[in-house]
N, C-alpha and C positions, 0 to 999 in steps of 0.2 A: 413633810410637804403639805399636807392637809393644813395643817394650824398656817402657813405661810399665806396658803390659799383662800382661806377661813377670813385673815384679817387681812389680806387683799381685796377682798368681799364687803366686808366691811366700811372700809377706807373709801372706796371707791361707788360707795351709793347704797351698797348693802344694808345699812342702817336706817336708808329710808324705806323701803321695802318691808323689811322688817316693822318699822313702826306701820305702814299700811294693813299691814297684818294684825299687827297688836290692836290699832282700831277697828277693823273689822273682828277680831274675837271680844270686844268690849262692845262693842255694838250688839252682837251678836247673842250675850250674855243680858244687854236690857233687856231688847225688841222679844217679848216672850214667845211668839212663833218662828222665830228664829234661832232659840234657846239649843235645839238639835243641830246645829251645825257649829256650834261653839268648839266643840271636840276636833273637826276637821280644822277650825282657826287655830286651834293652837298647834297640830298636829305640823304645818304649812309651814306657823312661823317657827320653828323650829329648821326646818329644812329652810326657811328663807336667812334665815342668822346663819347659822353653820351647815352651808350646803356643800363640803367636802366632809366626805366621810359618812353621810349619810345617803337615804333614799328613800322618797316615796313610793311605796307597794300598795298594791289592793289588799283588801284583809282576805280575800281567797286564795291569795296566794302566801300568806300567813298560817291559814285554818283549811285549807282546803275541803271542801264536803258539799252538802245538798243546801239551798241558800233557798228558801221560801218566795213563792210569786209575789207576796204583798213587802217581800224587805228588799226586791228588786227593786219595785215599784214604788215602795215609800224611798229609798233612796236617790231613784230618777228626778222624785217630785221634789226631793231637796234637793235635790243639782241644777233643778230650774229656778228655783227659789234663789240659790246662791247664787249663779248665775247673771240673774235681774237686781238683785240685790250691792253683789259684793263682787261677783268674778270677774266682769269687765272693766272692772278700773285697776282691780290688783294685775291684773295679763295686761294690762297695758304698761302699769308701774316699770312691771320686770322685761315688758318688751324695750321701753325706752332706756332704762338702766342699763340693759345689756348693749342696746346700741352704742352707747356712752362711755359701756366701759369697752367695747369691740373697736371702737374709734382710739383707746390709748391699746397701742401693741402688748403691753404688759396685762393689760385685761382682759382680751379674749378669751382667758381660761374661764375667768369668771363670769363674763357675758355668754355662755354657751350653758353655763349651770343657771342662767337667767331667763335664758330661753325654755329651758325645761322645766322651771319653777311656774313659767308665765303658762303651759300648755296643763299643769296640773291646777292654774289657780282657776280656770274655767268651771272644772270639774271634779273637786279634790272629795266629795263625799265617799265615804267606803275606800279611804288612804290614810296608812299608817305609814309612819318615817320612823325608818329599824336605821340599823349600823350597813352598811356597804356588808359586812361580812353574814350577819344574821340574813339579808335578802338573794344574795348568795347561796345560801346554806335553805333556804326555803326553794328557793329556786331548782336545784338542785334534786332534795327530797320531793318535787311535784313532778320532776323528770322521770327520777325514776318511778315513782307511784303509775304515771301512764305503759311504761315499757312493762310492767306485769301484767 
């Protein structure tokens, strides 16, 4: 069902989103002050291509442990960066695409994973895209790490 959904995604505007993404990680790779956020563009389009089956996670909830005051804060200051940059034309991309595709009945599955894509492309720094079952499974071991 995921691959049906994948290339329903696709088919249906997915492809342009995705290329929004791919210029934002080629941009992102010239603009040398922007060079640090090239990891979360690829990291996005990935979950913006094949977003069944996947998921964006924070890396704490990957590694979970003690995260330093300045790697807070260097990451805030690239999410404003991205933000002014790149994030509000990508969350608009995925808000309209989803609308588009919510307007054909056979889309809606896919315009709801659009809308999720559009609420992480605001702020995607310190986001990795694991498998549905790996973010599960981290999920999981953080649960119970708190119950001890």
């Amino acid at each position: 069902m995921r691959t049906v959904l994948n290339i329903l995604n696709f088919v249906l505007g997915g492809f342009l989103t995705t290329l929004g993404w791919l210029l934002a990680t080629v941009v992102s790779m010239v603009l040398i002050i922007t060079l640090p956020l090239t990891r979360s563009c690829w990291e996005i389009t990935k979950l913006s291509f094949l977003p069944f089956g996947n998921e964006a996670v924070h890396v704490d909830e990957l590694s979970p442990g003690e995260k330093s005051e300045l790697m807070n804060t260097g990451g805030t200051l690239l999410n404003i960066l991205w933000f002014v940059l790149f994030g509000w034309w990508l969350c608009l991309t995925h808000i309209v695409a989803g609308i588009a595709q919510c307007i054909t009945i056979i889309g809606i599955p896919v315009g709801i994973a659009n809308f999720k894509i559009a609420a992480i492309a605001l702020w995607p720094v310190g986001r990795r895209v694991v498998s549905v079952e790996t973010a599960r499974a981290a999920r999981e071991a953080n649960a119970r790490r708190r119950f001890q």
